[in-house]
DRENTI-796929 format. One record per atom (N, C-alpha, C): residue in one letter; atom name; z, y, x. Coordinates in Angstrom, 2 decimals, padded with zeros to 5 digits. Layout:
residues N
r resn:A&name:CA&Z:Z&Y:Y&X:X
...
***
This chain:
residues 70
r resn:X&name:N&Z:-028.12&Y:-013.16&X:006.08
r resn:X&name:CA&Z:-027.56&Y:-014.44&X:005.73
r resn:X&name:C&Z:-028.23&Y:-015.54&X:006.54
r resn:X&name:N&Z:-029.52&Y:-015.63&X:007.36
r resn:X&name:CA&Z:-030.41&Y:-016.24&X:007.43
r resn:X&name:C&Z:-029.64&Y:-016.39&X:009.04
r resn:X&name:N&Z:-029.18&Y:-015.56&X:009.60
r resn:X&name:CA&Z:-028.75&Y:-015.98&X:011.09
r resn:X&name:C&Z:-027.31&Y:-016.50&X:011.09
r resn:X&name:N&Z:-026.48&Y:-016.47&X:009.44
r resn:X&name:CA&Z:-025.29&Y:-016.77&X:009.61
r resn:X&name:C&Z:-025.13&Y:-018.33&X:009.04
r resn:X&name:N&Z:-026.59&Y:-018.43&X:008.33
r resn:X&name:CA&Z:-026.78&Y:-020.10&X:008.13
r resn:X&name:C&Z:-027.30&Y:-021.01&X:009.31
r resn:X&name:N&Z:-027.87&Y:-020.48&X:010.31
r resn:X&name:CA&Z:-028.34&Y:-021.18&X:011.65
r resn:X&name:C&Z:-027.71&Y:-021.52&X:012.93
r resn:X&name:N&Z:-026.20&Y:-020.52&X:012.34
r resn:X&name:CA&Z:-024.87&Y:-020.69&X:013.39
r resn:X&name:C&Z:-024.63&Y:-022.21&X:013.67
r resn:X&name:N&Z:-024.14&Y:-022.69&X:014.63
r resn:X&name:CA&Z:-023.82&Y:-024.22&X:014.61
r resn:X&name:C&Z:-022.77&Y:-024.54&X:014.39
r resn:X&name:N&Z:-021.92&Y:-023.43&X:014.77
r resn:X&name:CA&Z:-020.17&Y:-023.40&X:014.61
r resn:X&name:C&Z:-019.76&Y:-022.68&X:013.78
r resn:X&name:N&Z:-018.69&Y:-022.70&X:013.83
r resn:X&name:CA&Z:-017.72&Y:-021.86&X:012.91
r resn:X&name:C&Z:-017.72&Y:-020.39&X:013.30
r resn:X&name:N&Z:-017.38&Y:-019.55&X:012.49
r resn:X&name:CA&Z:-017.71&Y:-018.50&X:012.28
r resn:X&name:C&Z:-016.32&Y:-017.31&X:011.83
r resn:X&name:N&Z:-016.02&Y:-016.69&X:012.28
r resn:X&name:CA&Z:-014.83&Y:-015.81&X:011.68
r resn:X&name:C&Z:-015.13&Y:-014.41&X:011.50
r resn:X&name:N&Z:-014.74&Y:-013.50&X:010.03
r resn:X&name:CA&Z:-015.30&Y:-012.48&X:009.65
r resn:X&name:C&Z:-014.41&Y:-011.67&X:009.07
r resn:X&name:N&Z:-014.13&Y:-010.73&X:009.70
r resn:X&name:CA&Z:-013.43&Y:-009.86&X:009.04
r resn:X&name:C&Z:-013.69&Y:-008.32&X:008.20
r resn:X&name:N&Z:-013.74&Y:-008.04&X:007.67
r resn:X&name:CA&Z:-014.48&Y:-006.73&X:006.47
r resn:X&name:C&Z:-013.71&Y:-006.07&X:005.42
r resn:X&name:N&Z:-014.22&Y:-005.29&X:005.06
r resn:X&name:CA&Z:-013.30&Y:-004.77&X:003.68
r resn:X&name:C&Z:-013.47&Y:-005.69&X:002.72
r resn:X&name:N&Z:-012.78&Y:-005.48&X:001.73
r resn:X&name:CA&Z:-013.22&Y:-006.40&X:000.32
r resn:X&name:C&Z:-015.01&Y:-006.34&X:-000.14
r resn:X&name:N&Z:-015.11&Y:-005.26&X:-000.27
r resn:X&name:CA&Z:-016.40&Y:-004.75&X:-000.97
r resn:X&name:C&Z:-017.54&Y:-005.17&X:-000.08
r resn:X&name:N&Z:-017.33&Y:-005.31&X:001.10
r resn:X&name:CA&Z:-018.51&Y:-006.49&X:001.90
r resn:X&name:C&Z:-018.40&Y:-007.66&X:001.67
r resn:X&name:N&Z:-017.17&Y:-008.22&X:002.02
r resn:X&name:CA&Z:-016.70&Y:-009.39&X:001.89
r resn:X&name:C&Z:-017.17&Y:-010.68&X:000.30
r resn:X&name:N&Z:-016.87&Y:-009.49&X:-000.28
r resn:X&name:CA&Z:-017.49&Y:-009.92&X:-001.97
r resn:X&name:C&Z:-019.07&Y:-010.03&X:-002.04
r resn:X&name:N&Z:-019.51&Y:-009.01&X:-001.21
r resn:X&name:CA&Z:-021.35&Y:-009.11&X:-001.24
r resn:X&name:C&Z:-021.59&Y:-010.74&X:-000.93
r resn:X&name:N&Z:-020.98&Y:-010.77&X:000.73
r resn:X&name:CA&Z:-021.03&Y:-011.58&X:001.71
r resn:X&name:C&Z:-020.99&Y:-013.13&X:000.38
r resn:X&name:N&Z:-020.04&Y:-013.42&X:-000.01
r resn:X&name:CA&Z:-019.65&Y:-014.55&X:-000.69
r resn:X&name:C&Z:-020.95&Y:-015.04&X:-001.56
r resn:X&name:N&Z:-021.11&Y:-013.37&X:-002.52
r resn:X&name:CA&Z:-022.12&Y:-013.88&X:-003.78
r resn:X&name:C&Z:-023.75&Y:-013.87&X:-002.92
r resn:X&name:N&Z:-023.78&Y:-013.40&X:-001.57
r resn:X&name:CA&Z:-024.74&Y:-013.98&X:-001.65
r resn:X&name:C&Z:-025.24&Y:-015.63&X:-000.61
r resn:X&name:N&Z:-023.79&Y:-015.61&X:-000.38
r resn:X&name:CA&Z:-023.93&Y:-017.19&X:-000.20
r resn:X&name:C&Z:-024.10&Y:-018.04&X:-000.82
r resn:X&name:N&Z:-023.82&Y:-017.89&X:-002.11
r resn:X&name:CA&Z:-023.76&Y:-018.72&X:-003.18
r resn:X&name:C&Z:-025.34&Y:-018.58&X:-003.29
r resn:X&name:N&Z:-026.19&Y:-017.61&X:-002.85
r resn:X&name:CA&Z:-027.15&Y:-017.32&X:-003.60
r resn:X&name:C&Z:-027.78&Y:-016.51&X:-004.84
r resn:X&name:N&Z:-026.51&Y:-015.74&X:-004.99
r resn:X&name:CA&Z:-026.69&Y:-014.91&X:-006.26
r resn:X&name:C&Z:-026.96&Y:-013.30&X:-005.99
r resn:X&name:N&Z:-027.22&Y:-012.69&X:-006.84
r resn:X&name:CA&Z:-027.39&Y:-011.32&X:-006.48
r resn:X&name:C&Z:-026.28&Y:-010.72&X:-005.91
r resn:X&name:N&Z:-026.49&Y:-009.53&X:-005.13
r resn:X&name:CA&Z:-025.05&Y:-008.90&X:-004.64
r resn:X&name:C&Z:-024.24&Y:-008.19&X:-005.83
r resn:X&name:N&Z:-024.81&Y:-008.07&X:-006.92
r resn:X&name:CA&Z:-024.30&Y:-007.18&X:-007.84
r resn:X&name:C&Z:-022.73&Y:-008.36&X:-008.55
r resn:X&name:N&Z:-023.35&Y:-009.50&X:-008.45
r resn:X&name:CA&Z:-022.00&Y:-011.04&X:-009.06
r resn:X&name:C&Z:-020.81&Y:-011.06&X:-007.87
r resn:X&name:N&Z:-021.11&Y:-010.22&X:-006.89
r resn:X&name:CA&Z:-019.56&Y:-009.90&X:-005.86
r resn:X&name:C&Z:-018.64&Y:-008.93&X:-006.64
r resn:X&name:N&Z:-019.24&Y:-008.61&X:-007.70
r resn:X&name:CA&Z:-017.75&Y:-007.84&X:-008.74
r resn:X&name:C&Z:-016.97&Y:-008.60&X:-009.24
r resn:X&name:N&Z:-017.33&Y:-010.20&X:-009.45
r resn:X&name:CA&Z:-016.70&Y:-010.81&X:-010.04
r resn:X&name:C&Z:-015.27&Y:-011.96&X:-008.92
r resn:X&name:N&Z:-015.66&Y:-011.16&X:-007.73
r resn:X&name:CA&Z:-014.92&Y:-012.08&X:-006.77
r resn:X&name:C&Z:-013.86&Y:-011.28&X:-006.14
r resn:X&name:N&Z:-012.55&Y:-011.04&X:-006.33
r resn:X&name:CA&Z:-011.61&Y:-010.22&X:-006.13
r resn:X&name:C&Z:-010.86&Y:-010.47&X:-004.83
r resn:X&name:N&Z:-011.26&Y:-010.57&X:-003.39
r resn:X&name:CA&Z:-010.11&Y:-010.80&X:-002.26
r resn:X&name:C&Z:-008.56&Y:-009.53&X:-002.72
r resn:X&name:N&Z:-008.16&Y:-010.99&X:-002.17
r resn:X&name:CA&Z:-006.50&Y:-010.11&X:-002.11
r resn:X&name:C&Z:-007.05&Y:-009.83&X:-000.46
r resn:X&name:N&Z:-006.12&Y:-008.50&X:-000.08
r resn:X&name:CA&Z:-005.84&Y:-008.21&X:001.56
r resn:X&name:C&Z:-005.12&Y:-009.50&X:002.31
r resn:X&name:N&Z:-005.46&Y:-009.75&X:003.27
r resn:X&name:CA&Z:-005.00&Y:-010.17&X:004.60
r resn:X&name:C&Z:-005.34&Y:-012.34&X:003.60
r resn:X&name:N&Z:-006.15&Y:-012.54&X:003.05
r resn:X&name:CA&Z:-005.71&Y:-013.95&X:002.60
r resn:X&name:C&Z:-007.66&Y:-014.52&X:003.52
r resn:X&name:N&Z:-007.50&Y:-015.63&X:003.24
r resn:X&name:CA&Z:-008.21&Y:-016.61&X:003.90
r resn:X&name:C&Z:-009.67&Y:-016.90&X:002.59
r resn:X&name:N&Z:-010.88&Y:-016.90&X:003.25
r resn:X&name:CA&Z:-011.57&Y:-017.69&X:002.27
r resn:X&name:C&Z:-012.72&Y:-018.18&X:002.89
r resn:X&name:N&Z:-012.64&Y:-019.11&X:002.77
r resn:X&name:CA&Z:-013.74&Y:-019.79&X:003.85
r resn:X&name:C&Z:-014.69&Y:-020.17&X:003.19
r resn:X&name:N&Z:-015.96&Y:-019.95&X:003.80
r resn:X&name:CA&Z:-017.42&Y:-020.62&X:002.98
r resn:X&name:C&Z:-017.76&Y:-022.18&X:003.67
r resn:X&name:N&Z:-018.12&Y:-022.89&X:002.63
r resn:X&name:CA&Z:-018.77&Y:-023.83&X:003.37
r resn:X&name:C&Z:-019.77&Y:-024.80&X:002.18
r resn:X&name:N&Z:-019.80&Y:-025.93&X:002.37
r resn:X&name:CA&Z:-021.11&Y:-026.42&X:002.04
r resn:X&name:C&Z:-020.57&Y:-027.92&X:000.86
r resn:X&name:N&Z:-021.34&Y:-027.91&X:-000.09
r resn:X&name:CA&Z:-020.63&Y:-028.94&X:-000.66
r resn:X&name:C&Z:-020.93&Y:-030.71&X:000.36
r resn:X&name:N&Z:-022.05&Y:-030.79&X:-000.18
r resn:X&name:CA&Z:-022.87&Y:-032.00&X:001.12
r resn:X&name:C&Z:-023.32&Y:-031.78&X:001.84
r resn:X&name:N&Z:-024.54&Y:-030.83&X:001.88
r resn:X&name:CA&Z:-025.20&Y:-030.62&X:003.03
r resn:X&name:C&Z:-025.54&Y:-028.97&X:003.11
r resn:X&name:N&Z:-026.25&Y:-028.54&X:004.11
r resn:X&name:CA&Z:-026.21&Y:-027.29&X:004.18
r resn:X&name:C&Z:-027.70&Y:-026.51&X:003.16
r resn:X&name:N&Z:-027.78&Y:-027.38&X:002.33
r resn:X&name:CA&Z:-028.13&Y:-026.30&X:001.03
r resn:X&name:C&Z:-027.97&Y:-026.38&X:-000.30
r resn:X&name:N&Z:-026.04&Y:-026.59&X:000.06
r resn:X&name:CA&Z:-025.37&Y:-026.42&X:-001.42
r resn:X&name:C&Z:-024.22&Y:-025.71&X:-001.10
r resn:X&name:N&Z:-024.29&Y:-024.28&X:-000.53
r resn:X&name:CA&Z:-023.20&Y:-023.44&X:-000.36
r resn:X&name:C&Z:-022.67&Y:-023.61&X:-001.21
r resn:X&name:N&Z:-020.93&Y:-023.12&X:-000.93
r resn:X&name:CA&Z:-020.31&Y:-023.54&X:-001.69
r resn:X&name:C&Z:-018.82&Y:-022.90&X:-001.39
r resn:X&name:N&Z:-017.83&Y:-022.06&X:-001.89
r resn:X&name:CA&Z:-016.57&Y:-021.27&X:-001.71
r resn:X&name:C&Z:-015.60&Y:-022.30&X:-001.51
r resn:X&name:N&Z:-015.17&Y:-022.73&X:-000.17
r resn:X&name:CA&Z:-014.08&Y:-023.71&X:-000.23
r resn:X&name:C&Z:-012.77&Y:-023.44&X:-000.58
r resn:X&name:N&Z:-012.19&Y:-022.31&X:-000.60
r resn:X&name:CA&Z:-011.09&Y:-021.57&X:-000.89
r resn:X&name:C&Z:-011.21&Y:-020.23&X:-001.23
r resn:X&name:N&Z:-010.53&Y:-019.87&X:-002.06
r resn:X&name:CA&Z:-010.82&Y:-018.64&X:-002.33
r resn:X&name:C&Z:-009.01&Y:-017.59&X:-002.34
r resn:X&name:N&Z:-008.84&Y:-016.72&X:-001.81
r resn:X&name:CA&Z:-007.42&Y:-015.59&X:-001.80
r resn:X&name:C&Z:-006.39&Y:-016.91&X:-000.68
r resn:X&name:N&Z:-006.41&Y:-017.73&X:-000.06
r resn:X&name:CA&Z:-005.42&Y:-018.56&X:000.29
r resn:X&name:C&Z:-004.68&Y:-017.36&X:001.02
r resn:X&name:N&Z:-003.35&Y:-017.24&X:001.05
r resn:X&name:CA&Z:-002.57&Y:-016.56&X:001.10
r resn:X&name:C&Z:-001.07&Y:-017.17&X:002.05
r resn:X&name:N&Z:-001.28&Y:-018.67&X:001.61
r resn:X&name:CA&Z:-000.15&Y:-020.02&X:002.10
r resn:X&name:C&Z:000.67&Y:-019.43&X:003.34
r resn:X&name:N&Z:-000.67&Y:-019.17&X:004.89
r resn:X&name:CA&Z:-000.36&Y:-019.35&X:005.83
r resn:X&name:C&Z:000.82&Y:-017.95&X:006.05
r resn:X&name:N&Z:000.90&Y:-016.93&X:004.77
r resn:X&name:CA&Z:001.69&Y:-016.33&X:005.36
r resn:X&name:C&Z:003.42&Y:-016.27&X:005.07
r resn:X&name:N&Z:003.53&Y:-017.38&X:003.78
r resn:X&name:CA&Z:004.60&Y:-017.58&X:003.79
r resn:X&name:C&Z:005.22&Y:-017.32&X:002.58
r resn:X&name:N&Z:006.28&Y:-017.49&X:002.16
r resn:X&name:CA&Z:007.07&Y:-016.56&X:001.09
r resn:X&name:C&Z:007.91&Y:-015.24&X:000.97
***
């Protein structure tokens, strides 16, 4: 987590769910075991980012799905 908080830019990640969910809860800072509680749908969008500054991670979206349409 420590080299993906020192990135300067943006960042794009693609994984199964079951990483993806680690990935989230432990941005938040929580144990990896609280990624059970975070369900990606396939193929949707969820971007991490920061509420003010960069040490108040924070889930800006979570399953966005929009860009693919109806």
């Amino acid at each position: 987590m420590k080299k993906v908080r020192e990135n300067k830019g943006d960042m794009l990640i693609f994984s199964s769910g079951r990483v993806l969910r680690v990935l989230a809860a432990r941005w938040l800072g929580l144990e990896p075991i609280a990624g059970k509680y975070l369900l990606p749908i396939t193929a949707s969008l969820s971007p991490l980012s920061y509420e003010h500054n960069l040490s108040q991670p924070a889930i800006q979206l979570w399953n966005d799905t929009d860009y693919l349409g109806s």
